[in-house]
KEVEX-860963 format. One record per residue (C-alpha): residue number from 1; x, y, z. Coordinates in steps of 0.25 Angstrom, whole numbers, plus 2048, in hexadecimal, padded with zeros to 3 digits. Example, Ala and Ser with C-alpha at 12.3 -4.5 7.8 and 13.67 -1.06 7.14 Angstrom:
2
SITE num   u   v   w
SITE   1 831 7EE 81F
SITE   2 837 7FC 81D
//
This chain:
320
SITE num   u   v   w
SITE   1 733 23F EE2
SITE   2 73D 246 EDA
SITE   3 736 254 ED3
SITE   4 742 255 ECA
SITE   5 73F 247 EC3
SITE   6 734 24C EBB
SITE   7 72F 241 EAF
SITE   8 723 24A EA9
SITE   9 722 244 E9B
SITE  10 725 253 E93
SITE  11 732 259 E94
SITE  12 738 24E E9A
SITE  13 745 24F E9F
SITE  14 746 23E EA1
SITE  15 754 23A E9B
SITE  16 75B 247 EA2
SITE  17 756 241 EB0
SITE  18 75A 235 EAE
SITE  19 767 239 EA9
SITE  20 769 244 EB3
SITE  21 765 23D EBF
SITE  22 76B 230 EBF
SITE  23 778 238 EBD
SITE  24 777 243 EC9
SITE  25 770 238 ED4
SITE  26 77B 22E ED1
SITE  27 786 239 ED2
SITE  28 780 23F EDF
SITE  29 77E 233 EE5
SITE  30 78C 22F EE5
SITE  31 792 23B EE7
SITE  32 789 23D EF4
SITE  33 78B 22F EF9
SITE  34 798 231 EF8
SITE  35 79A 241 EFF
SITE  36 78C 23D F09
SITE  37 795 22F F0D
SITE  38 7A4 237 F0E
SITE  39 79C 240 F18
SITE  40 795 237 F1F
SITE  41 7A3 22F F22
SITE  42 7A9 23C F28
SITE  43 79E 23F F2E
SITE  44 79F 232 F36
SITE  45 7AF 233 F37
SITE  46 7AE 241 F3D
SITE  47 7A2 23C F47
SITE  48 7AA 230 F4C
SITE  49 7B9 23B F4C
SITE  50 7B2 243 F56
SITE  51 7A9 23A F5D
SITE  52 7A0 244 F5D
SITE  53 791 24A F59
SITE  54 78F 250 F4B
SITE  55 78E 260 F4C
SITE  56 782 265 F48
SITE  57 787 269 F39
SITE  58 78C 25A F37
SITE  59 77F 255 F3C
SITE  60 777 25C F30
SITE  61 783 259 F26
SITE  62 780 24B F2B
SITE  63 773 24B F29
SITE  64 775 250 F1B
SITE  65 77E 247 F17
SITE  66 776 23C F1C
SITE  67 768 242 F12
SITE  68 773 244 F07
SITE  69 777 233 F09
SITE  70 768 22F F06
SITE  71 766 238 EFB
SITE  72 770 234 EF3
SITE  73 76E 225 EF5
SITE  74 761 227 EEF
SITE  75 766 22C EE4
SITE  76 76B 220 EDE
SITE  77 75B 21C EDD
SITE  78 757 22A ED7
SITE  79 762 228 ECB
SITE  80 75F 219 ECA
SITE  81 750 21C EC8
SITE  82 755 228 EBB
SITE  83 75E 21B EB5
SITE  84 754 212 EB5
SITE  85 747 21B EB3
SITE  86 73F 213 EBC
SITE  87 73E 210 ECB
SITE  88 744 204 ED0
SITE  89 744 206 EDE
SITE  90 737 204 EE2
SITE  91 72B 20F EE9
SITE  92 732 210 EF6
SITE  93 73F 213 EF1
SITE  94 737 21E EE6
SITE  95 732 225 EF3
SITE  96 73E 226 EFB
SITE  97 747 22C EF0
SITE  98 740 23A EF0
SITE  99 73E 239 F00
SITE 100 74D 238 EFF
SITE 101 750 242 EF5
SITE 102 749 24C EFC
SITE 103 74C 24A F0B
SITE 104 759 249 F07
SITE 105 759 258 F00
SITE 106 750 261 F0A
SITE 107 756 259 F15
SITE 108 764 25C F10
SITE 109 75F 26B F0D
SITE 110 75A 26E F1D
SITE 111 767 266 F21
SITE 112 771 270 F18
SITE 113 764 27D F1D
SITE 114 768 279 F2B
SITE 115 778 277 F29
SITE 116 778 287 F26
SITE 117 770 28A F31
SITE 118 77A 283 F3A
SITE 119 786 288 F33
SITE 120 77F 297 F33
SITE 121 77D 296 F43
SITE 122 78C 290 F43
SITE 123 791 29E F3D
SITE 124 788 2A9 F42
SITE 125 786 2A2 F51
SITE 126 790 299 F53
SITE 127 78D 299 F63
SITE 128 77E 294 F60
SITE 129 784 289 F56
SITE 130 78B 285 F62
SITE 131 782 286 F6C
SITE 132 777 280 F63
SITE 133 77D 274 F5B
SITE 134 77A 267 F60
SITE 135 77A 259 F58
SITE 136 76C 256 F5E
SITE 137 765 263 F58
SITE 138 76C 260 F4A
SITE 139 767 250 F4C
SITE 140 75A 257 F4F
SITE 141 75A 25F F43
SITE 142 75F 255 F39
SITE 143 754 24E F3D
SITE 144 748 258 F3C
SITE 145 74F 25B F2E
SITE 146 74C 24C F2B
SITE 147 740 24B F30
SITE 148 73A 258 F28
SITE 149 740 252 F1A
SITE 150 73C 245 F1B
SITE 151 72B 249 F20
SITE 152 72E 253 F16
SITE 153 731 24A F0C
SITE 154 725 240 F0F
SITE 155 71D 243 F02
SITE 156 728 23E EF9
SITE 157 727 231 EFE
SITE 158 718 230 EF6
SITE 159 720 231 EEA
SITE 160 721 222 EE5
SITE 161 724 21C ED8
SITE 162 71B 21C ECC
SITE 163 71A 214 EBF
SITE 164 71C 21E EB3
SITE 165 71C 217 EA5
SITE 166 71E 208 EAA
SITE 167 72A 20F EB4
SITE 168 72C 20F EC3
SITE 169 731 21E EC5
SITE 170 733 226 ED1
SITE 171 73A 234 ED5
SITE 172 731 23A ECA
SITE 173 727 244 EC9
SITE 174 71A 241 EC6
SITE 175 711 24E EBE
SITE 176 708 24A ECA
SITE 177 710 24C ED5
SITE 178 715 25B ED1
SITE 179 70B 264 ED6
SITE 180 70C 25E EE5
SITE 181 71B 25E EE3
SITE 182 71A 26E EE1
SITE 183 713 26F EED
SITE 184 71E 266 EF6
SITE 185 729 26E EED
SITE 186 724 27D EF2
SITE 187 726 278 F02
SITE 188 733 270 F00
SITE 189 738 27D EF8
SITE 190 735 285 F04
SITE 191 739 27E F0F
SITE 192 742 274 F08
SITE 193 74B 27D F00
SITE 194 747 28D F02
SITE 195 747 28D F11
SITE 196 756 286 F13
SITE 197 75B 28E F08
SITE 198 758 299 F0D
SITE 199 75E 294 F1C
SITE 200 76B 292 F15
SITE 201 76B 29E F0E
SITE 202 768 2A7 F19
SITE 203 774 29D F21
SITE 204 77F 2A1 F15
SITE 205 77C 2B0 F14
SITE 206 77A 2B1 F24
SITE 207 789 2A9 F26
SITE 208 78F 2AF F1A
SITE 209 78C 2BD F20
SITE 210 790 2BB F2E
SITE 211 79F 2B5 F29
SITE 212 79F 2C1 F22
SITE 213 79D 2C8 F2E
SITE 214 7A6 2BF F36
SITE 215 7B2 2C3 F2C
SITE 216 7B3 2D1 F31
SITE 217 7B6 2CB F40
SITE 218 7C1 2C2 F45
SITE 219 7BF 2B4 F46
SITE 220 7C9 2A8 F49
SITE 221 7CC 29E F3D
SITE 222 7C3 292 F44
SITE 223 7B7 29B F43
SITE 224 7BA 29F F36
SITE 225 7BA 291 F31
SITE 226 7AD 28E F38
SITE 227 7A4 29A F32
SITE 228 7AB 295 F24
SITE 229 7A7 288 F27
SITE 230 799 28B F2B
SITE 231 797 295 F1E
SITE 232 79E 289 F16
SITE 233 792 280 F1B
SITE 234 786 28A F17
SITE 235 78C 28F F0A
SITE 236 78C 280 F04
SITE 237 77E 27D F09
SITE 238 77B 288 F01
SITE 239 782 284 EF5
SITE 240 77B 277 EF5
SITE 241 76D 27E EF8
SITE 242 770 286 EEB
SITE 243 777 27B EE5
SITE 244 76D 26F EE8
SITE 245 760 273 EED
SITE 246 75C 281 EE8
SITE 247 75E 27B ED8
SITE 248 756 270 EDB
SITE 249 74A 278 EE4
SITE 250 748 281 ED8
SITE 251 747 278 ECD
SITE 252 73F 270 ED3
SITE 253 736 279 ED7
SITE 254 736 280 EC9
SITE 255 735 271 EC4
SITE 256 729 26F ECB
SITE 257 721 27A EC7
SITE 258 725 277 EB7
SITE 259 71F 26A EB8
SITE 260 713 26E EC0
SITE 261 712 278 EB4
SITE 262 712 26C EAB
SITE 263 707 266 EB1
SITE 264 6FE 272 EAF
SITE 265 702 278 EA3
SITE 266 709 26C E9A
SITE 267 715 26F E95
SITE 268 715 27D E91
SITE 269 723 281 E93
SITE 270 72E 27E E8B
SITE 271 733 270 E8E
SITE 272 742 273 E8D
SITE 273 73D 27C E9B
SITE 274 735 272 EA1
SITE 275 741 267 E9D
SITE 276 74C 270 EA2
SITE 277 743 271 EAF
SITE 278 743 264 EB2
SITE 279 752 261 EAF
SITE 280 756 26C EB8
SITE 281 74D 265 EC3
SITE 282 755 258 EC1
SITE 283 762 25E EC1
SITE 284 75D 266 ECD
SITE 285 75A 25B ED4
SITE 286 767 254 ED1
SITE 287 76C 25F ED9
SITE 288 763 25F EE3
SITE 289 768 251 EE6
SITE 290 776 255 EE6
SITE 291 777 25D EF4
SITE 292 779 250 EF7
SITE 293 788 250 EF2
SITE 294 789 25D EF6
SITE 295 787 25C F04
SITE 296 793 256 F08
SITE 297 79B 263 F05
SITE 298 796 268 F11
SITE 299 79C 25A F19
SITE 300 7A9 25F F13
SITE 301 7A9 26D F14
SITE 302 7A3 271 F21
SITE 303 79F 263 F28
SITE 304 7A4 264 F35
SITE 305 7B1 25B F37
SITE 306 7AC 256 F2B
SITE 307 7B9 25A F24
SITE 308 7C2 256 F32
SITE 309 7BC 247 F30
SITE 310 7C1 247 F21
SITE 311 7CE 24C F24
SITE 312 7D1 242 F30
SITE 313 7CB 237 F29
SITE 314 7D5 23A F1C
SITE 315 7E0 23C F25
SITE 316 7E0 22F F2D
SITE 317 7DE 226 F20
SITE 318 7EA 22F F19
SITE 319 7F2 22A F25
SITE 320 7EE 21C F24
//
């Protein structure tokens, strides 16, 4: 269920969503399936080159790349649903949409959480990263990772489709449904959003600080590149935290707390307030499912022979 898709009779913001979301879902659908696929080719390409196991970080970019390839082939059923105003796809489907959307974003946002730490421990104690990386404990990982979302998510799978007005609707939220949303809200904030950002944070200042420090020593051009590489790594996790998620965390929770207000109170604030909060919410929202097309930067820019894989595949078909 989508929190941002509010269709509360007042104040309603109806034409701007299905304008607004149609547009942005088909956009990052395409433009995701496209970077998602790209870097799932090279992935393959460098696997198959080397005859060899995944590192740890390709692991994690793997497995983010793979959440990122099902959330945006939902979306063309999200955008779909805003063309038509009306559900077409049936109860089942209606579940698994917000089940998606959200294993897809928290899932994504303890794989980038965990991606710093790894890249943190690659800088300050690179002998530990050493003696410690093993594609078994990343596959271990990656799967607790998948395990926590998807049990996390359960409860989003109640949320069916219901007739409104002679209308099959889905991904709406129901005046009903808000006060229980609030209470999931305040845990997800915590543990879904403050808590990893924090991590990343912490892994940025901590990494930025120690390259400082190693600035004053000598060190040989290899090593250079790979503490740049790492710091490359944590700093875009960063950007799409503050780009993406911590947006969409904020207005919703704000979102929330107007609508709750609403339900008590009636519409005693101003409704250009009340409609510029739930524009902001979709907007937010759009962004929110945008990561998507973000994270294959990180494939490109510090994916491990990621970028050798682009050059020997560009190389041999220039000869040809």
């Amino acid at each position: 269920m989508t929190p941002y898709s509010s269709n509360f009779t007042n104040c309603s913001i109806s034409d701007f969503k299905h304008t607004v979301y149609p547009i942005a879902y088909l956009f990052i659908f395409f433009l995701g399936l496209f970077g998602n696929l790209i870097s799932l080719f090279f992935f393959i390409c460098s696997s198959f080159r080397r005859k060899a196991s995944f590192s740890p970080v390709n692991i994690l970019m793997l497995n983010l790349l793979l959440s990122d390839l099902m959330m945006v082939c939902s979306l063309p059923f999200r955008a779909a649903y805003y063309l038509m105003d009306y559900w077409a796809f049936g109860d089942i489907t209606c579940r698994i949409m917000s089940y998606v959307f959200y294993i897809n974003m928290y899932g994504s946002i303890y794989f980038l959480a965990v991606l710093s730490m790894v890249r943190f421990v690659a800088i300050v104690k690179p002998f530990t990263y050493v003696r410690w990386q093993s594609s078994r404990r990343a596959w271990t990982l990656c799967t607790v990772i998948w395990l926590i979302v998807s049990v996390a998510s359960i409860p989003l799978l109640k949320a069916g489709t219901y007739e409104d007005s002679n209308q099959t609707k889905c991904l709406d939220l129901r005046p009903s449904q808000v006060g229980t949303i609030i209470m999931l809200n305040r845990g997800v904030l915590v543990l879904g959003f403050v808590m990893p950002f924090v991590v990343i944070s912490v892994c940025y200042i901590f990494a930025a600080l120690y390259l400082l420090k190693l600035r004053k020593t000598r060190q040989n051009q290899r090593s250079q590149l790979n503490h740049k590489k790492s710091c490359s790594l944590v700093i875009i996790v960063l950007l799409i935290f503050l780009a993406c998620f911590m947006p969409y965390h904020v207005v919703r929770t704000l979102f929330l707390e107007a609508e709750m207000d609403i339900q008590d109170n009636g519409y005693d604030k101003s409704c250009h307030y009340i409609e510029s909060l739930r524009k902001a919410a979709v907007i937010t929202h759009c962004l929110a499912s945008g990561n998507s097309c973000l994270d294959p930067l990180l494939f490109f820019f510090v994916g491990e022979n990621f970028v050798k894989s682009y050059l020997v595949f560009a190389k041999s078909h220039l000869n040809n």
